[in-house]
N, C-alpha and C positions, 0 to 999 in steps of 0.2 A: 436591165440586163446584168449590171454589179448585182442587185439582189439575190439572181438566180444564178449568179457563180459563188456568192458567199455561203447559200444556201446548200450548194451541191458541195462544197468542200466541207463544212459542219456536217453533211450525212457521212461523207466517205470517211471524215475522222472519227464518226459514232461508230460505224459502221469496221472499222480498224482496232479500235480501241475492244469492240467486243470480241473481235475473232482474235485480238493479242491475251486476252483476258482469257478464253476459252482455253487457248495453246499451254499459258503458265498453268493455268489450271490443272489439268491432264497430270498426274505424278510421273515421271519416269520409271520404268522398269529398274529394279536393283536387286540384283544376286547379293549370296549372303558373301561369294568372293569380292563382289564390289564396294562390301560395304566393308568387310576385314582391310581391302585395299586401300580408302582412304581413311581409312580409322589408324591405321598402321603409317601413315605418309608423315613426314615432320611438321611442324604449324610452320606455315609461310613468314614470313619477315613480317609483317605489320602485326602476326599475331603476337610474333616476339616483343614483337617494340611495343606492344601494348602491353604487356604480361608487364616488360621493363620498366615502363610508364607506371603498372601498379603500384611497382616496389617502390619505386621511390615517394609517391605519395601518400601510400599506407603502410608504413613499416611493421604497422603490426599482424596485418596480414603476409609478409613474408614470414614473418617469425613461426606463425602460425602455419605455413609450411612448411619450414624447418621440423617443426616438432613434429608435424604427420609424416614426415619421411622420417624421424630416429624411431617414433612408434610401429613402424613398418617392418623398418628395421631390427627392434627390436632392442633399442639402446639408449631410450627416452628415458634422462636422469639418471642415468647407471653408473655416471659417478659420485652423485651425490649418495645412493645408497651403498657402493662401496668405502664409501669414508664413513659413512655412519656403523659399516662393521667392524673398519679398522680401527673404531675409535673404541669400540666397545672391547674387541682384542687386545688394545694396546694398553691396557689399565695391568695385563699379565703377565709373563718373564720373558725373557727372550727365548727362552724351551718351549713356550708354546708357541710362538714364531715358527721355530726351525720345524716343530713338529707338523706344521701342517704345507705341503707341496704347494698350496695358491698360491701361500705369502711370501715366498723363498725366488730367490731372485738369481736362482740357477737356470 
């Protein structure tokens, strides 16, 4: 009798486990609004704390985002290249200073 209840509960969990398997299976319907909606939604807390989590273990991949947002912005090393023309201007008089509106500090 124990046999043929252990046996009937390993079919009904076979038997479970394939109709749970079928259901995940199935993709959900998703509009391109549903997919703009969560694409657009904030990352939840643990996604933070783990983004957080990164930085502090790889500092050079923060860094490495740092630079992809000035390059985005459009300001990646842009003072280093601005010193290297004031250095090349400044070898000149102070007339050429005043004559050019960048360098004038009006």
């Amino acid at each position: 009798m124990t046999d043929l209840i252990g046996l009937i509960f390993f079919v009904l969990l076979i038997i479970g486990v394939w109709f749970g398997l079928r259901a995940l299976a199935n993709p959900r319907p998703r509009t391109s609004e549903d997919f703009e909606k969560g694409a657009s939604e904030n990352s939840s807390f643990t996604g933070a704390l783990l983004n957080a989590l990164h930085d502090v273990t790889d500092p050079g991949a923060r860094r490495a985002t740092e630079v992809r947002q000035q390059l985005k912005d459009g300001r990646y090393q842009k003072k280093k290249r601005e010193g290297k023309t004031a250095g090349k201007q400044g070898a000149g008089s102070e007339t050429d200073n005043e004559s050019d509106p960048a360098l004038t500090d009006n």
